[in-house]
N, C-alpha and C positions, 0 to 999 in steps of 0.2 A: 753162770746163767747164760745161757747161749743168747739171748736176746741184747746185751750188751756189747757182743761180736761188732753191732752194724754201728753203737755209740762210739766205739775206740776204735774203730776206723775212722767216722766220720773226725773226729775230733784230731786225728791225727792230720786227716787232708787238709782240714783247717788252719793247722797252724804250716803248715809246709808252702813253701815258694816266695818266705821271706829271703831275702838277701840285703848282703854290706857290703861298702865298696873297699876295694884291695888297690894296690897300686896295678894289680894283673885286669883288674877289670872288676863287673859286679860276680860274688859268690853267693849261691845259696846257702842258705842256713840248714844243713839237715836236722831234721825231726828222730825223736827213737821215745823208745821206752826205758824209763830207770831200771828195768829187770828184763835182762840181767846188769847188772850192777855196770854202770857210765862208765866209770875209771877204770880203764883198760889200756890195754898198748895199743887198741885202733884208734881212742879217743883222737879226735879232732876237735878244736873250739873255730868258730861258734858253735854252740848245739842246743836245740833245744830237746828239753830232755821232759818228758810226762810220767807222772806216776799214775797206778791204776787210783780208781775212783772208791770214795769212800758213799759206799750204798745206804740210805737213810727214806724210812716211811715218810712222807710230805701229807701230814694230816689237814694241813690245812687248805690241801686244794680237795681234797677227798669228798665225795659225792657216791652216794648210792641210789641204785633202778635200775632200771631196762631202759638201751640206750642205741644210738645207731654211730656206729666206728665210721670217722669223715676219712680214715688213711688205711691205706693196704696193712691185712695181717704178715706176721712174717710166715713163711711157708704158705701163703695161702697165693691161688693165682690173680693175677694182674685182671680190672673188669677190663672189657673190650670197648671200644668206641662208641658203640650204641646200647651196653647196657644201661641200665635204669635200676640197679638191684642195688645192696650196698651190704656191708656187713651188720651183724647186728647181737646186744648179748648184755651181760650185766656192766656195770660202769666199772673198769680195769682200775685196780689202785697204782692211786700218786706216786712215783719216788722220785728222790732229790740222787743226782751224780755229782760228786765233789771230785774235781781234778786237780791239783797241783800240777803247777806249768813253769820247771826252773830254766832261764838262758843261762848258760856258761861263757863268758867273754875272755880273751886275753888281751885286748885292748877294749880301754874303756870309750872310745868313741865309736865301737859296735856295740859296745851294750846301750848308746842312748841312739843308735843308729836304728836299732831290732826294738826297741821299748816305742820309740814312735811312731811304728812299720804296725805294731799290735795292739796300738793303739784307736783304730784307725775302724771305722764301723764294719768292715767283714771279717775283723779278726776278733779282737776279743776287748771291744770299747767299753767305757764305764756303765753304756745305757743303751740298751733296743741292740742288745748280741742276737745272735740267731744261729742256730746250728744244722744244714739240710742234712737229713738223712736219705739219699737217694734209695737206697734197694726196698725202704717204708712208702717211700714220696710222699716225705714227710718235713716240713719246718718246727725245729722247736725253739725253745728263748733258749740264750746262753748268757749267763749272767756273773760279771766281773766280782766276786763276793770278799777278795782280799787280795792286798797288792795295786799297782807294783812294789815290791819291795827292795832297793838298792845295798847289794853288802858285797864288800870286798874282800880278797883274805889270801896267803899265801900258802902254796898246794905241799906235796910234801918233795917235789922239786924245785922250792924255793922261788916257783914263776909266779907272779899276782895272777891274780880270777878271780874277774869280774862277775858276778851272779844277779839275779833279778827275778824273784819268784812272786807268782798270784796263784791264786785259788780263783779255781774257774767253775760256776755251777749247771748243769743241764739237767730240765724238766722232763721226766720221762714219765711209763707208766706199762704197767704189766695188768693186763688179764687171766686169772690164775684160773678162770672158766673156760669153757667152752665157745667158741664164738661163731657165728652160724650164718650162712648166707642163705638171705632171702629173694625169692623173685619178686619182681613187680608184677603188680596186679595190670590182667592186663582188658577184661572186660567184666563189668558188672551186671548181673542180669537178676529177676525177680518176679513173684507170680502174683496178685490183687485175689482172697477170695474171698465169699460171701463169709459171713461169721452167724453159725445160730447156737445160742447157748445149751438149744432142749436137744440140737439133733448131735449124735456121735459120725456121722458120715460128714464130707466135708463139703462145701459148697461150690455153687457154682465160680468158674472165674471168670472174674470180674477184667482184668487186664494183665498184661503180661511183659516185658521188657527187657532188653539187654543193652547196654554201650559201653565204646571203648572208655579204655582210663582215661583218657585226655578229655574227652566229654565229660566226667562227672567232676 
C-alpha cells in the first residue's frame, strides 16, 4: 500500500541519531530494516533493526459521515498561505501499525546505554509517543504496546548479543474514497420577494443583498 511509503520512513528517522559511547569517541547507532535478513557479513552491532508492520482494522476509533480532513492528502497539493479551503469527504478508516523495533548489542552497557536513549519522550516513551509525518504535515501518537524486552544469547560465532526488543504501535488511517477540495465561500448574496398564494407570476422585491464571508 503506497500510503505506508511515508509511515516507514517516518518511523525509521525516528529511531536514527541514537548513539554509545566507544573509547573512539560517540558512535551512531544505524537503523535498517530486517529484510533483507540482518546477519550478514556487513552486519555491524550496535544496530537497530525494524521489521515491516503488522496491518490491523482499529474499529474502535472508527467513525462514519462527511467530514473535513485537518492534514494534507497524499498526492494532493500543499494549500498556500492565504487559502481558506480545506479537504473534505467521507470519514477514512482507522488502522493500527505494529512495528517490532530489535537493538542488537555486543556489549551490554550499549544495550542499557541505547534502552535509556528510547526511552526518552521523542523516541519511543512508555506514554504521550508521537510520530511526525512530514510530507502529510501530520503528528500522530506512537505508542510503546510491548517491551523493553532484555535477552541475551550466543550467535553462531560464539560472540554474546545483547538484544532488546518492543513493539511499537502507530495510529493511522486510509480513505478508500474520493476526497475532494472545496473553495471557501466567499460572498453571500439574496433576493426579499413579495409571496401571493393566488398569483403564478412572482412579486414585487422587496430587498436585496450580498456580503462578504467574514461579515456573515
Amino acid at each position: 500500500m503506497p500510503w505506508l511509503l511515508n509511515e516507514d520512513a517516518a518511523i525509521k528517522a525516528k529511531l536514527s541519531g541514537v548513539q554509545v559511547t566507544t573509547p573512539a569517541g560517540p558512535l551512531e547507532v544505524p537503523v535498517r530494516w530486517k529484510t533483507p535478513e540482518p546477519e550478514n557479513e556487513t552486519m555491524t552491532y550496535p544496530v537497530i533493526v525494524i521489521s515491516k508492520p503488522r496491518l490491523s482494522r482499529a474499529r474502535d476509533r472508527e467513525a462514519r459521515g462527511f467530514t473535513r480532513y485537518d492534514y494534507v492528502q497524499e498526492g494532493k497539493p500543499m494549500p498556500g498561505p492565504d487559502d481558506r479551503w480545506g479537504y473534505y469527504g467521507e470519514r477514512p478508516i482507522p488502522y493500527n501499525l505494529d512495528y517490532q523495533v530489535t537493538v542488537m548489542c555486543r556489549l551490554q552497557a550499549h544495550e542499557t546505554e541505547i534502552a535509556a536513549r528510547l526511552a526518552r519522550g521523542d523516541k519511543i516513551p512508555e506514554r504521550g509517543g508521537f510520530l511526525e509525518i512530514d510530507p502529510l504535515n501530520v503528528v500522530v501518537s506512537l505508542d510503546l504496546i510491548g517491551g523493553p524486552e532484555f535477552t541475551d544469547r550466543v550467535d553462531t560465532h560464539e560472540k554474546r548479543l545483547f538484544t532488546t526488543n518492543y513493539v511499537i504501535r502507530v495510529y493511522t488511517e486510509l480513505s478508500p474514497w474520493d476526497v475532494q477540495r472545496y473553495e471557501a465561500v466567499e460572498t453571500v448574496s439574496g433576493t426579499i420577494r413579495d409571496f401571493d398564494i393566488h398569483s403564478e407570476r412572482p412579486g414585487p422585491v422587496l430587498a436585496t443583498w450580498q456580503d462578504t464571508a467574514s461579515d456573515v
